[in-house]
C-alpha positions as CSV (number, residue, x, y, z in Angstrom):
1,X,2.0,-14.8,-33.7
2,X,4.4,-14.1,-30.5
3,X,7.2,-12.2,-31.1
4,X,10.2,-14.4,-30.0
5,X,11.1,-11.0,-27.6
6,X,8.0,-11.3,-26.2
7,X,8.1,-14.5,-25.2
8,X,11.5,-14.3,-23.4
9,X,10.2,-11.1,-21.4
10,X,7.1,-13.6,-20.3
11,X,10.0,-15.8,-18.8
12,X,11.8,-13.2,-17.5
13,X,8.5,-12.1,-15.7
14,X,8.7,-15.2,-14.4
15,X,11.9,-16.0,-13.5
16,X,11.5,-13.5,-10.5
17,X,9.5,-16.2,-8.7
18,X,12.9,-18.0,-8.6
19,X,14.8,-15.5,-6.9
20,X,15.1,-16.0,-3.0
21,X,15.6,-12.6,-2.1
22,X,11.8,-11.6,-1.1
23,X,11.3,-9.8,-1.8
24,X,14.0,-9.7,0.2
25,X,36.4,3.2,24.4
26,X,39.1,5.2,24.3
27,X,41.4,6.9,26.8
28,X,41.6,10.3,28.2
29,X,44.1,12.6,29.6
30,X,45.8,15.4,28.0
31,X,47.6,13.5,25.1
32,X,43.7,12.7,23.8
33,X,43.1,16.6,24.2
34,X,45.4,16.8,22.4
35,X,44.8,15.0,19.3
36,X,41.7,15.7,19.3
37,X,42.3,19.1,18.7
38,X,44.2,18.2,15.7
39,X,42.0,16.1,13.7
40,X,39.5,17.2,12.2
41,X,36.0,17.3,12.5
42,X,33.4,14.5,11.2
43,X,33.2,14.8,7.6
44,X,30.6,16.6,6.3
45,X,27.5,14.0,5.0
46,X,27.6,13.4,1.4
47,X,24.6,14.2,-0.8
48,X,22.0,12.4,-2.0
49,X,23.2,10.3,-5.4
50,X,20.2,10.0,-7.8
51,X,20.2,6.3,-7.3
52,X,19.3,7.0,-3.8
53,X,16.8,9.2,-4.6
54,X,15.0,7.0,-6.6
55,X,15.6,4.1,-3.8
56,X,13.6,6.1,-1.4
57,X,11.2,7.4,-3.5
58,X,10.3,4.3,-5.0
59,X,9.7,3.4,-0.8
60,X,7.4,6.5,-0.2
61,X,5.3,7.2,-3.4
62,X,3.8,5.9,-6.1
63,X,7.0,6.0,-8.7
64,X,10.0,8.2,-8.6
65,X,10.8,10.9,-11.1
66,X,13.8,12.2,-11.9
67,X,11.9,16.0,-11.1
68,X,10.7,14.6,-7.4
69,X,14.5,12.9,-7.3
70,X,16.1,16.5,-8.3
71,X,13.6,18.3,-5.6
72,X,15.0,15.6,-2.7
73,X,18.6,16.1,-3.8
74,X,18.7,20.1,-3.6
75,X,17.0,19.5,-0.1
76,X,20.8,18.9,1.6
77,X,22.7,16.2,2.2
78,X,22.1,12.6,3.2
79,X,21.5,13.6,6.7
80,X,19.0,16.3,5.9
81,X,17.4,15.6,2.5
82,X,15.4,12.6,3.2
83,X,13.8,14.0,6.7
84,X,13.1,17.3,5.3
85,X,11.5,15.8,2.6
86,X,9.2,13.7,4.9
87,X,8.1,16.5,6.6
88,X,6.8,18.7,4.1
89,X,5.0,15.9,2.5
90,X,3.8,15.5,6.4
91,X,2.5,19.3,5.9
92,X,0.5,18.3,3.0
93,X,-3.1,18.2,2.9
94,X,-5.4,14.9,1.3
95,X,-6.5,14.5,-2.2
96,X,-9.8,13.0,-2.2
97,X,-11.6,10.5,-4.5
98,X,-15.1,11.1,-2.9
99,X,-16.3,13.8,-5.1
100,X,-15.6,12.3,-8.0
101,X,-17.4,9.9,-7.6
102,X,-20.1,12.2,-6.0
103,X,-19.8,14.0,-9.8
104,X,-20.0,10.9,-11.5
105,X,-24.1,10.5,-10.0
106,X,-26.5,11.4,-13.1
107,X,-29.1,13.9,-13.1
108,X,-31.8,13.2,-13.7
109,X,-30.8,9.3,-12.4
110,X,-31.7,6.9,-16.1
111,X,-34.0,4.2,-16.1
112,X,-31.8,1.1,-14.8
113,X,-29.0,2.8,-13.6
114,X,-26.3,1.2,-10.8
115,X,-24.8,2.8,-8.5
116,X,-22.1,0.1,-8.7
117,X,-20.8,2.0,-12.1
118,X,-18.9,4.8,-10.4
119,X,-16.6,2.7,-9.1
120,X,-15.3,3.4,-12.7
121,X,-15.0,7.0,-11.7
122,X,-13.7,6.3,-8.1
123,X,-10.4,4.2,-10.1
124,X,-9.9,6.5,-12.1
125,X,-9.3,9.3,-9.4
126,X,-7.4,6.3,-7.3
127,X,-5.1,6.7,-10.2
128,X,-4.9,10.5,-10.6
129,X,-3.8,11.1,-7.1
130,X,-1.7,8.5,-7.2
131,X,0.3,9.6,-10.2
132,X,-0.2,12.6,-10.3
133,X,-1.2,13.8,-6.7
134,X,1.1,16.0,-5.0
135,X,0.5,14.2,-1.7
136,X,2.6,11.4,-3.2
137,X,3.7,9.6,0.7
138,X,0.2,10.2,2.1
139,X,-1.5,8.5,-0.5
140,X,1.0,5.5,-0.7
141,X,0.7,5.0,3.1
142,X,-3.3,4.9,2.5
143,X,-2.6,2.3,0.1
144,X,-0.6,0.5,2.1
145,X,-3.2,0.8,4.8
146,X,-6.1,-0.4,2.4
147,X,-4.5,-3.3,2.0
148,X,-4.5,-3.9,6.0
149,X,-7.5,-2.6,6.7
150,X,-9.3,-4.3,3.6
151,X,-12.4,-3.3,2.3
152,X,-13.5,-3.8,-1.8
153,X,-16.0,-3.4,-4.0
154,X,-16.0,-7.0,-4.7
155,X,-18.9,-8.2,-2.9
156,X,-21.1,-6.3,-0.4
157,X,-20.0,-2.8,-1.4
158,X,-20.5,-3.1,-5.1
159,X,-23.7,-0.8,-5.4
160,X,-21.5,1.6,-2.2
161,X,-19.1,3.3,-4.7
162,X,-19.1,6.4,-2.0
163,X,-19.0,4.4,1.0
164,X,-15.9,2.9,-0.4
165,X,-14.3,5.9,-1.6
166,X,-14.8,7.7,1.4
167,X,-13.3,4.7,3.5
168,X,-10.1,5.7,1.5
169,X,-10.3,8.9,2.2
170,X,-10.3,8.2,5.5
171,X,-7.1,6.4,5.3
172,X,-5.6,9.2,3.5
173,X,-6.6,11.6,6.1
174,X,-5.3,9.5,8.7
175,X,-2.3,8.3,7.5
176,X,-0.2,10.2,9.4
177,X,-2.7,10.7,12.5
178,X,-2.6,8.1,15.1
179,X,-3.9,4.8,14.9
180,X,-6.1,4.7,17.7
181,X,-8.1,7.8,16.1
182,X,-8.1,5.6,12.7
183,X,-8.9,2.2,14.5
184,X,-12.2,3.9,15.4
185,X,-12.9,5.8,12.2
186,X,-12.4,2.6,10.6
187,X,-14.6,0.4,13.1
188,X,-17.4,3.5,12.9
189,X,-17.4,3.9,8.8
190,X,-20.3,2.6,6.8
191,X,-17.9,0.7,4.5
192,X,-16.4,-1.6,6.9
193,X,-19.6,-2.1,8.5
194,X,-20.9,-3.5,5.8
195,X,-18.1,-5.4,4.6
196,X,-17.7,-7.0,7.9
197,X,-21.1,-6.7,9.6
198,X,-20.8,-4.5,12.3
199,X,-23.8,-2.5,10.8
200,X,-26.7,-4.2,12.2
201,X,-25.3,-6.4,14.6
202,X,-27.9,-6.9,17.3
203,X,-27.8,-8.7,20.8
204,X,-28.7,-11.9,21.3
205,X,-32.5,-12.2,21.9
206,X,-33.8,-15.1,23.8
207,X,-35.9,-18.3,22.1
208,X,-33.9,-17.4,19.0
209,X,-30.9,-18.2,16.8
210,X,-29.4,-14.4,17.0
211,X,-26.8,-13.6,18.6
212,X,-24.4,-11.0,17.7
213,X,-22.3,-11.4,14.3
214,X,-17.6,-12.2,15.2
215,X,-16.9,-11.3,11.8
216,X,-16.0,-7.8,12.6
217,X,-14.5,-8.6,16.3
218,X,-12.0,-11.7,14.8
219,X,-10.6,-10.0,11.8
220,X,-10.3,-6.5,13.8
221,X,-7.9,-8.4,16.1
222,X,-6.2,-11.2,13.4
223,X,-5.8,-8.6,10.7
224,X,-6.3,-4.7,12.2
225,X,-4.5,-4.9,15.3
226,X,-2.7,-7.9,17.4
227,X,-2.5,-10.8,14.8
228,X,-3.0,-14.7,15.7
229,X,0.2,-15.4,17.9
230,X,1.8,-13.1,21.0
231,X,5.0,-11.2,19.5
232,X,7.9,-9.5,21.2
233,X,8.6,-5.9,20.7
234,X,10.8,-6.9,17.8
235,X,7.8,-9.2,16.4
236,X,9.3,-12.7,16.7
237,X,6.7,-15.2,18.4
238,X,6.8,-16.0,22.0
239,X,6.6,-19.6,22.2
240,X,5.2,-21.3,25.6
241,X,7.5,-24.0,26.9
242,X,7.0,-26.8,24.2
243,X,7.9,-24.9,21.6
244,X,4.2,-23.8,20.0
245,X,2.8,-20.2,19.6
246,X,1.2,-18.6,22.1
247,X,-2.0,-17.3,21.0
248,X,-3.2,-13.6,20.9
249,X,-6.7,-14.4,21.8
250,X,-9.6,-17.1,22.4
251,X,-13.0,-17.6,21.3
252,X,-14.3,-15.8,24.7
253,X,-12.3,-12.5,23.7
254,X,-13.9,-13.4,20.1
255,X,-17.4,-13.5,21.7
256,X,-17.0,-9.8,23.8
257,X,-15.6,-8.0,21.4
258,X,-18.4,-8.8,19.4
259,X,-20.9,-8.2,22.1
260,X,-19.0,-4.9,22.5
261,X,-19.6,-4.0,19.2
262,X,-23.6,-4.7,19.0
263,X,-26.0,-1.5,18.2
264,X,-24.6,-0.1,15.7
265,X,-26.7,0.7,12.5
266,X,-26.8,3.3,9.9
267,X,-27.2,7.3,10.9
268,X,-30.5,8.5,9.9
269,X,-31.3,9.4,6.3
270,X,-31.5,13.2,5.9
271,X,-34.6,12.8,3.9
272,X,-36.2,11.7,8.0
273,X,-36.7,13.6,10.6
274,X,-36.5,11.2,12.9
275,X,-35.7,7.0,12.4
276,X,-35.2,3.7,14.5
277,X,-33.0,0.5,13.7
278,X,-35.2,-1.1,11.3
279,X,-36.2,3.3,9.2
280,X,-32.7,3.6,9.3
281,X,-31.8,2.8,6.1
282,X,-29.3,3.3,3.2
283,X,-29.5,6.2,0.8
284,X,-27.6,5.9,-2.4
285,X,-28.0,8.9,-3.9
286,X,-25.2,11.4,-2.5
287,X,-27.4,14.8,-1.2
288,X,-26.1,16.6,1.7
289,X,-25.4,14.9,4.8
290,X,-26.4,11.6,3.6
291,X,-25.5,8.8,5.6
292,X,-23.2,6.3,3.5
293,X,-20.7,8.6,4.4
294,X,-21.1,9.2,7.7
295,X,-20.3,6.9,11.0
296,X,-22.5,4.6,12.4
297,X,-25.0,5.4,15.3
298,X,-26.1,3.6,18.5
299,X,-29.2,2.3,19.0
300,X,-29.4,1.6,22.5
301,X,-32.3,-1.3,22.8
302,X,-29.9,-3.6,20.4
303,X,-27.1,-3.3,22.5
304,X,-25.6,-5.9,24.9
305,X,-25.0,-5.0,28.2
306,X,-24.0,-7.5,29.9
307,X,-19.8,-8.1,30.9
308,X,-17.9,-9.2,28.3
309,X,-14.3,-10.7,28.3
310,X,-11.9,-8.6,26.4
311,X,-7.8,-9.2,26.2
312,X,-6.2,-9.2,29.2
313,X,-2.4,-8.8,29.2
314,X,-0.1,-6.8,31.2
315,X,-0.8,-3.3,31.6
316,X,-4.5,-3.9,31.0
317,X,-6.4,-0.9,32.1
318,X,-9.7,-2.5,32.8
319,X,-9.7,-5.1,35.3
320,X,-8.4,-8.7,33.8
321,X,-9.6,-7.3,30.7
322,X,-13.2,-7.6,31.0
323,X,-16.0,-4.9,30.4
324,X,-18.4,-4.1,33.2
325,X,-22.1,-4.9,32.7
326,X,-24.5,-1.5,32.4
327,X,-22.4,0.4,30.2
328,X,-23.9,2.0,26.4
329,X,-22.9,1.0,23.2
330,X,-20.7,4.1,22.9
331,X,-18.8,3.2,26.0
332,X,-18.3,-0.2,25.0
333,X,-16.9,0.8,21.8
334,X,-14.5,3.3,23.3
335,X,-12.8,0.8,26.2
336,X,-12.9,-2.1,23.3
337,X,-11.0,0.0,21.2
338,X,-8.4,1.0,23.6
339,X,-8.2,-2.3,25.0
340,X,-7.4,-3.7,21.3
341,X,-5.1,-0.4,20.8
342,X,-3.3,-0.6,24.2
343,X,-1.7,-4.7,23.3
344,X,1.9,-4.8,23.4
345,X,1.4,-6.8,19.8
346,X,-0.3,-3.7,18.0
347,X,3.4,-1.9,18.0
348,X,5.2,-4.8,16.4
349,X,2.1,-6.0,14.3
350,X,1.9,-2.8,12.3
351,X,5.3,-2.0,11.7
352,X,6.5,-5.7,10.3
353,X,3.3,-4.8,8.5
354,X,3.8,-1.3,7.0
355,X,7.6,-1.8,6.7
356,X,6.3,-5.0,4.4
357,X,4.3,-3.0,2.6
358,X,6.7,-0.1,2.0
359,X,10.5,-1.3,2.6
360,X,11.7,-4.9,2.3
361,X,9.3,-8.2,2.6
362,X,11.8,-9.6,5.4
363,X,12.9,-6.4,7.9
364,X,15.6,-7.9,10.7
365,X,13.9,-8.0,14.2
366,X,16.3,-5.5,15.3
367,X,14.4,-3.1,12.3
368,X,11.0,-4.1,13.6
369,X,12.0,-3.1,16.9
370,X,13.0,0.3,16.3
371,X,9.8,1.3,14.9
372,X,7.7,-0.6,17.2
373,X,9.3,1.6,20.0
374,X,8.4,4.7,18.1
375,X,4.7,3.5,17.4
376,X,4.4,2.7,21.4
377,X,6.3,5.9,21.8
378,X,7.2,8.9,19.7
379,X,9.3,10.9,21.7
380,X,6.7,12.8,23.6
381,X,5.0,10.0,25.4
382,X,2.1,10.0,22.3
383,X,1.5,6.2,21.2
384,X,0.4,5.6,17.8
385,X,1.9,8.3,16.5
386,X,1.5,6.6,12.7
387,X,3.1,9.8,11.3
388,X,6.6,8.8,13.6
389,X,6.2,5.4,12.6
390,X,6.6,6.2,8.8
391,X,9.4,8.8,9.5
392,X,11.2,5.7,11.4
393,X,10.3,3.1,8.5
394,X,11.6,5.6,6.0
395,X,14.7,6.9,7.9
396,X,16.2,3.4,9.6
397,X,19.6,2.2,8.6
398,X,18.1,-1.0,6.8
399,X,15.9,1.1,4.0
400,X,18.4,3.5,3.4
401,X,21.4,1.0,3.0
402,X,21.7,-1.0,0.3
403,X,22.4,-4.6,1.8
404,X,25.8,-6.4,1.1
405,X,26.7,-10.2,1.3
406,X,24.5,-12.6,3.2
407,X,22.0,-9.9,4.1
408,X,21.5,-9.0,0.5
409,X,19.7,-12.0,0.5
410,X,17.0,-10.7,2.5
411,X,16.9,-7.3,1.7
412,X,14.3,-5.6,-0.4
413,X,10.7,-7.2,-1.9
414,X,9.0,-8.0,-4.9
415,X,7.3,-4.4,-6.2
416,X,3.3,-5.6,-6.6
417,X,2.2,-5.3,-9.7
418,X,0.2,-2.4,-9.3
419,X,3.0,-0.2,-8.0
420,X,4.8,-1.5,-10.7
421,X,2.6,0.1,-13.1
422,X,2.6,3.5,-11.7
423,X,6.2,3.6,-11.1
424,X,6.7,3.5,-15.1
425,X,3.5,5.4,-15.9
426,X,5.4,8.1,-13.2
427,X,8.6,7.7,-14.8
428,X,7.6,8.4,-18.3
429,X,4.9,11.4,-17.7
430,X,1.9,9.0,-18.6
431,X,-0.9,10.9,-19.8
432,X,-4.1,10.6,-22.2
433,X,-6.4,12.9,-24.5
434,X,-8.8,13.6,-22.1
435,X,-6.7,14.0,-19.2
436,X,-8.2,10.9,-17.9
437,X,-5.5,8.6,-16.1
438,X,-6.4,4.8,-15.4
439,X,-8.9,3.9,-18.1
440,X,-6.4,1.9,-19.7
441,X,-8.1,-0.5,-22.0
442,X,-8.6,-3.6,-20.6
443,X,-7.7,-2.3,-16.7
444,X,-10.7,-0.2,-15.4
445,X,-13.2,-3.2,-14.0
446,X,-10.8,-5.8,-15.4
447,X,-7.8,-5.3,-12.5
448,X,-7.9,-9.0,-11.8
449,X,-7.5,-10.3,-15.5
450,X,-4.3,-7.8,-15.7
451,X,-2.3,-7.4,-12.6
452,X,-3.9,-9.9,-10.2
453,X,-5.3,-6.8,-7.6
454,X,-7.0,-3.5,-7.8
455,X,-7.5,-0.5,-5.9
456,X,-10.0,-2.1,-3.3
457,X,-11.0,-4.6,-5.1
458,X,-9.5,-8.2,-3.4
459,X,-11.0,-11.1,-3.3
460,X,-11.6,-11.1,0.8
461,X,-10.9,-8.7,3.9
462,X,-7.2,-11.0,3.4
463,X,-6.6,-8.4,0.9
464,X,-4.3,-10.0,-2.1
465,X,-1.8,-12.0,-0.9
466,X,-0.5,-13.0,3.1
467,X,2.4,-11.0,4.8
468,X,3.2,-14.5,5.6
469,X,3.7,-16.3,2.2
470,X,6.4,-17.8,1.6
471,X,6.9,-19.3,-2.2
472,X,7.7,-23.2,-1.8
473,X,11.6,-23.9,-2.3
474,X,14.1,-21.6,-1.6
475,X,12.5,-18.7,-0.6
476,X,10.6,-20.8,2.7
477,X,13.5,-23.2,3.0
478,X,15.3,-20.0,3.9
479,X,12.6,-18.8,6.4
480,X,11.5,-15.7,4.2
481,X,8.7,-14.6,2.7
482,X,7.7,-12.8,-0.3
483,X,4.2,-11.9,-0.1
484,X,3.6,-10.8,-3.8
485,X,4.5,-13.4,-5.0
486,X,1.1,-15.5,-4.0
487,X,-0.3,-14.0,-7.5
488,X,2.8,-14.2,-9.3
489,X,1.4,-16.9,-11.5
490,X,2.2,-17.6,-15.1
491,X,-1.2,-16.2,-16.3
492,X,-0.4,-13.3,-14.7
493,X,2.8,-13.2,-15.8
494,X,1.2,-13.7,-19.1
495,X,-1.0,-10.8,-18.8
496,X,2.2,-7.7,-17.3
497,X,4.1,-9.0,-20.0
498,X,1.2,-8.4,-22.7
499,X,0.3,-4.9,-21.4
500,X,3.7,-3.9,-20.7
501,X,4.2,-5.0,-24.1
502,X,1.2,-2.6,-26.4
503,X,2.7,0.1,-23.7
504,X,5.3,0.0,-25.0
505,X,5.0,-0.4,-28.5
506,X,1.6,0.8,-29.5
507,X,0.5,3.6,-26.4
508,X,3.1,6.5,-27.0
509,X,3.1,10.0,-27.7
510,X,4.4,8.8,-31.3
511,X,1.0,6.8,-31.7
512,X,-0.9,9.4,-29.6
513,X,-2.9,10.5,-32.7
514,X,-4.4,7.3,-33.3
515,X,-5.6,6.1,-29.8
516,X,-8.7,7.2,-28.3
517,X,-9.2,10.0,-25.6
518,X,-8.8,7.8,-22.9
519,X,-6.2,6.2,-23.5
520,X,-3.4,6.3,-21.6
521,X,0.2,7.3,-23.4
522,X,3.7,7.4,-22.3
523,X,6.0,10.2,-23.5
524,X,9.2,8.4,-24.9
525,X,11.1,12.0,-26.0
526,X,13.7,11.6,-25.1
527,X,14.5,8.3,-25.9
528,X,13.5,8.8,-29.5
529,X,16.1,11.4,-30.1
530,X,18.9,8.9,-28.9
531,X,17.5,5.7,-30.8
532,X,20.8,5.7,-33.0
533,X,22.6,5.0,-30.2
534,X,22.2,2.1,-28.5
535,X,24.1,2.3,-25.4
536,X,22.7,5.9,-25.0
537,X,19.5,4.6,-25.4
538,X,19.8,2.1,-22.8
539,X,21.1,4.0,-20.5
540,X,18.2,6.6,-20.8
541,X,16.1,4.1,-20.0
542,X,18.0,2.9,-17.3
543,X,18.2,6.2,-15.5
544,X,14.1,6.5,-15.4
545,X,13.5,2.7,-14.6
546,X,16.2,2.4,-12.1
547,X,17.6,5.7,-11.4
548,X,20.8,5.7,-13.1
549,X,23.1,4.2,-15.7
550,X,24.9,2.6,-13.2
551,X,21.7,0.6,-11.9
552,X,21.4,-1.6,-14.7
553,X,23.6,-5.0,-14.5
554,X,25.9,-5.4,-17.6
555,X,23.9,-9.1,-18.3
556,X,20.8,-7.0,-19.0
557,X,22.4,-3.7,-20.7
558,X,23.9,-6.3,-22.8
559,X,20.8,-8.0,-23.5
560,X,18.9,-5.0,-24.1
561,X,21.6,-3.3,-26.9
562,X,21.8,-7.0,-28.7
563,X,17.8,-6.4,-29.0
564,X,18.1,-2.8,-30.2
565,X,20.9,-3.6,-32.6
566,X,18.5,-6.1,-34.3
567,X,16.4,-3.0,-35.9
568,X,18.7,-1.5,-38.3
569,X,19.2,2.5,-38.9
570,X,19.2,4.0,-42.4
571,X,18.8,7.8,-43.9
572,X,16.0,6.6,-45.1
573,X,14.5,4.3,-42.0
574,X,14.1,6.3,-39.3
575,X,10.9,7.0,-38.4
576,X,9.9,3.0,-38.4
577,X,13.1,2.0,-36.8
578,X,13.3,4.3,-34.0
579,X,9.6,3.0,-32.1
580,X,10.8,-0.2,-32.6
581,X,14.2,0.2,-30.9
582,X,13.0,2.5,-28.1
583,X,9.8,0.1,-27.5
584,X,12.6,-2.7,-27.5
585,X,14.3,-1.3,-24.8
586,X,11.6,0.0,-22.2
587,X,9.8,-3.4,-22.5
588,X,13.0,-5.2,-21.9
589,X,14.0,-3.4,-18.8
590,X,10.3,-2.8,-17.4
591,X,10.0,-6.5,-17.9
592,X,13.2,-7.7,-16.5
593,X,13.5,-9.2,-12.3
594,X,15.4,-6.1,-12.4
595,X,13.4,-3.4,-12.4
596,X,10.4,-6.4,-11.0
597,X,12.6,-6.3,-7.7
598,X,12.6,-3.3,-5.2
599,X,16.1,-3.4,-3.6
């Protein structure tokens, strides 16, 4: 039977789909001399509170803690802190998930093995780096960047566990590189070429039904670079004179990009000397060099080489956008790519994205603006500098203010529910037996069925939800969105509040003993030795949930110390009642719109 608290944290869950934030001259002369000698200087800029510390870290990693929080406060003041923190996270080098996976590959290989059963061992390190990695920004921009640039193991790549793991590593690596390097890297990598049949797409051959494959072409232009509609360097549509859209591109730009992008198969296998288009084949064992790994090659004789139409826009370096006939694969590949990189709509497209993806669900144009200028230029000419673009995401006035009155309405987003997980396994020092982190039962190969998405796992290169979703009712009669929301659903709901629920009150350190190596534990310390107190309890959990006492509204603290109160304390009680009352409190504020909202 259903506890009646857990029911009312299954409505609570839910209630957040209700909320409409998306989630979210002077004179001169002497006398002026004069006073201005006077006064005094601008005050000095105050320090970093720990509820803004938590506020930006829960932006730029996986969780805060109140150890990263302490190491961004002793870094100066509000001026300082947050920059100097950026940059040495800048300075840091990749973790990888590639060679655990490479680990995971048995020798001698069983009778009916599949590949497809490391993916196991690529989430797993997905979740080690991300909550325990020490390049905490660079890993959450790759995340934010896989869900962009979607590829999953759903599908095509489920027996390419190494092909997909190294097509995150890729994003890692690039993460704060520039986007035309990672555009090609991206285009060029096994993984997508799979996923979106690049690999082996061949020119048209005469008498036949072949022609080369738009899958790749359209969704690098809808979803990778430009979008569906022209935008203004603040990302609002331009609109023609009726009103309507004006579209990015047409079916003939559709049909040269993907004659553009014909040739391209996998690079030899290492176990060949030498191979053609139809030799070159797969190798799914990971020796040396071997090519699931490695870019795509040209093979000349499948490649088209006739003109093709490409965009054409203002600026456009090859003549009204259109490719020459004669040229190789290779060359095609490289003016396609600039041609896509060098649209006025990249700038504006990826920073509404990222900002999405990192800040609030609903930036101000004025906010898109800003860090489209610094993607189209970073201060030293260099466009696509995707390491400026996260400084100026992370820095601008609208993440690092908390909004007030009618723009509080559209500040902040909905946390997914994935980052909602790691922001409370971060918060309370999750751990396990084995040292293992993300083979929660009922998660590994079961992300759907618990959070609604998984580490490269969607449904579609559409990745989870739309950056344009809007929930019906208030939030789209307002003309916002709120992206996570499109799995919001009450079986979902259903499902957070259930796991949040045995995390709470049956995987601690208390129960440690009895779980099994894998399992995954939270550390709950501290709040065990205040569980005679209620309001000191709650405000312990408060401060690692939300990053301070002072975070938690006085409806829910209420809420939460009526729960606790309901467990009595004796001399004689105390090791049953305290789990109960600290569980009561960390499922009530993990579950609550609360700590479900990123502000």
């Amino acid at each position: 039977m259903m506890r009646p608290l857990r029911a009312l944290r299954m409505t609570l869950l839910l209630a957040v789909a209700g909320l409409t934030a998306a989630c979210g001259g002077g004179g001169g002369g002497a006398a002026g001399s004069m006073i201005g000698s006077i006064l005094p200087g601008p005050a000095a800029a105050p320090p970093v509170s720990k509820a803004e510390a938590y506020r930006f870290l829960n932006q730029a990693t996986f969780g805060a803690t109140e150890a990263e929080a302490s190491r961004l406060i002793a870094l100066g003041d509000s001026t300082n802190a947050y920059a100097r923190w950026l940059d040495a996270e800048f300075a840091k080098p990749a973790a990888a998930q590639l060679q655990a996976v490479e680990l995971g590959y048995p020798n001698p290989v069983p009778t009916g093995f599949s590949p497809a059963t490391l993916h196991t061992n690529r989430l797993e390190q997905w979740f080690y780096n991300s909550l325990r990695g020490d390049d905490q920004l660079r890993q959450r921009v790759a995340f934010a960047l896989s869900e962009i640039m979607v590829v999953s193991q759903v599908g095509t790549l489920t027996n390419y566990p190494f092909a997909t793991a190294d097509f995150y590593d890729v994003l890692a690596r690039n993460a704060f590189g520039n986007f035309r390097s990672l555009l090609e890297q991206v285009s060029l990598h096994p993984a997508m070429g799979l996923y979106l049949n690049l690999l082996g797409n061949q020119k048209a051959v005469a008498g036949t039904n072949l022609r080369p494959d738009e899958n790749y072409a359209r969704e690098m232009m809808q979803l990778f670079t430009i979008g569906l509609v022209q935008l203004n360097i603040d990302g609002t549509e331009k609109k023609d004179a009726s009103g309507q859209p004006l579209p990015s591109y047409t079916q003939d730009v559709v049909e040269g990009y993907a004659r553009a992008f014909t040739g391209w198969s996998w690079s030899c296998p290492t176990t060949r000397p030498a191979c053609t288009w139809t030799t070159a084949t797969p190798q799914l064992a990971p020796v040396f060099g071997y090519n699931q790994v490695k870019p795509l090659v040209q093979y000349a004789a499948y490649h088209e080489t006739g003109t093709k139409q490409l965009l054409n826009y203002a600026g456009v370096s090859l003549p009204n956008g259109q490719l020459p006939a004669g040229q190789t694969g290779e060359k095609d590949l490289q003016d396609a790519l600039d041609n896509a990189f060098n649209h006025p709509n990249v700038g504006p497209f990826l920073a509404k994205q990222l900002i999405q993806k990192l800040v609030t669900s609903n930036p101000s144009p004025a906010y898109v603006q800003r860090v489209a200028e610094k993607f189209n230029n970073d201060g030293t000419g260099v466009r696509g500098n995707l390491g400026a673009v996260i400084k100026a995401i992370l820095l601008d006035t609208e993440a690092r203010s908390v909004a007030t009155g009618s723009a509080a309405a559209r500040a902040g987003k909905v946390k997914e529910p994935l980052l909602r997980a790691t922001q409370f396994w971060r918060a309370y020092n999750v751990n396990s037996a084995s040292g293992k982190l993300g083979v929660q039962r009922n998660f590994i190969g079961t992300a759907s069925n618990t959070f609604g998405q998984g580490p490269q796992q969607a449904a579609s290169v559409f990745n989870f939800f739309s950056p344009f979703y809007a929930p019906p009712g208030e939030i789209a009669n307002g003309d916002l969105v709120a992206p996570e929301m499109q799995i919001a659903t009450e079986y979902f709901a259903a499902q957070q509040a259930n796991f949040y629920y045995t995390q709470a009150f049956a995987r601690t350190h208390l129960q440690a003993a009895a779980l099994t190596a894998d399992d995954m534990y939270i550390d709950v310390s501290d709040e065990y030795g205040l569980a005679a107190d209620s309001e000191a309890l709650v405000n312990r959990v408060a401060e690692r949930l939300l990053g301070g006492s002072s975070q938690i509204s006085a409806t829910l603290k209420s809420e939460v110390k009526a729960q606790i109160e309901r467990t009595a304390v004796t001399t004689t009680n105390q090791s049953t009642a305290f789990p109960v009352r600290v569980a009561d409190a960390i499922y009530l504020v993990v579950t609550s719109p609360e700590y479900a909202l990123q502000r």
